[in-house]
C-alpha positions as CSV (number, residue, x, y, z in Angstrom):
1,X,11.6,4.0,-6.9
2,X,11.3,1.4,-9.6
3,X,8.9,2.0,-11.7
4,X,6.9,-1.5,-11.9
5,X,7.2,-1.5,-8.1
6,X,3.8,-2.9,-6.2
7,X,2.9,-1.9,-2.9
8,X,-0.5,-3.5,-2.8
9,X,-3.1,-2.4,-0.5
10,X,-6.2,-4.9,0.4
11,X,-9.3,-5.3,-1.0
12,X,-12.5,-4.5,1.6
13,X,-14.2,-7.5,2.8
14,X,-17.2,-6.5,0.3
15,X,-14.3,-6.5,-2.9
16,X,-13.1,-9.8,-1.7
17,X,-16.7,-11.4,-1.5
18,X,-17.3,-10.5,-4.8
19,X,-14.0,-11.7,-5.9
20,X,-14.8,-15.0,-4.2
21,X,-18.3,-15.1,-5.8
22,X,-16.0,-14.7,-9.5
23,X,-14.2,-17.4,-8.4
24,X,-16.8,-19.7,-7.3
25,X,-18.8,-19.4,-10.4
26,X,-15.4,-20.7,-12.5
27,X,-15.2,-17.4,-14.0
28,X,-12.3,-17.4,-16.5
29,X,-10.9,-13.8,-16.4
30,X,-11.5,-12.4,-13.6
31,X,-12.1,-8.1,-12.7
32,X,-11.4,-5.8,-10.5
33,X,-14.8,-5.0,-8.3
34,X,-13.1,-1.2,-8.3
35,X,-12.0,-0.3,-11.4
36,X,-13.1,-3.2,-13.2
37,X,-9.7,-4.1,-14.7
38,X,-8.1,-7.7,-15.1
39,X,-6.8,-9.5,-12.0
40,X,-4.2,-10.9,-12.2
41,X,-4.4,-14.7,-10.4
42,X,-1.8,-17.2,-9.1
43,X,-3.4,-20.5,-7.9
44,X,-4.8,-22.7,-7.0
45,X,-2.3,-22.7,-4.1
46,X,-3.1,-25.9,-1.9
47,X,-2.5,-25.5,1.6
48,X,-2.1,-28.7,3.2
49,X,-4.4,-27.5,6.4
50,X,-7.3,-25.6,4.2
51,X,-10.4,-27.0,3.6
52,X,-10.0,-25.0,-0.3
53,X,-7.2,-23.7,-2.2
54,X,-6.6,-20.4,-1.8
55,X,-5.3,-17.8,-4.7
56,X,-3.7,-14.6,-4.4
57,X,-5.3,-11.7,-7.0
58,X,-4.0,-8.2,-7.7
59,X,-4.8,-5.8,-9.6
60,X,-2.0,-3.8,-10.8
61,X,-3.9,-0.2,-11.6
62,X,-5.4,0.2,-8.2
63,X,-2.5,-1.2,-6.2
64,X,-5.0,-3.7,-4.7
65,X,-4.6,-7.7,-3.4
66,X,-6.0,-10.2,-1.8
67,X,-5.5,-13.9,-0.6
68,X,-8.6,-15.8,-0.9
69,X,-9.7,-19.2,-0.1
């Protein structure tokens, strides 16, 4: 197996609220709410149907992600 493979695993409906909450509050680098690491952040991605953008976080030590809006 590679060794900067990523199989990500998703964040619990509490992490992601609390992701959202960083994100909502313009928050310039975002952290992990489980190990408190740097997330990594693509977006805004506009979605023509969405009443937001959403973005797509990870976080590369705990293998976790998320799409949020």
């Amino acid at each position: 197996m590679a060794e900067d493979s990523f199989t990500p695993v998703t964040y619990s409906p509490e992490e992601r609220n609390k992701i959202r909450a960083q994100i909502d509050s313009g928050t310039k680098q975002l952290s992990c709410p489980r190990c408190e690491g740097k997330l990594e952040v693509e977006g805004p991605i506009t979605v023509p149907t969405a009443t937001r953008p959403y973005y797509r976080v990870s976080c590369k030590p705990c293998r976790r992600m998320a799409f949020l809006s």
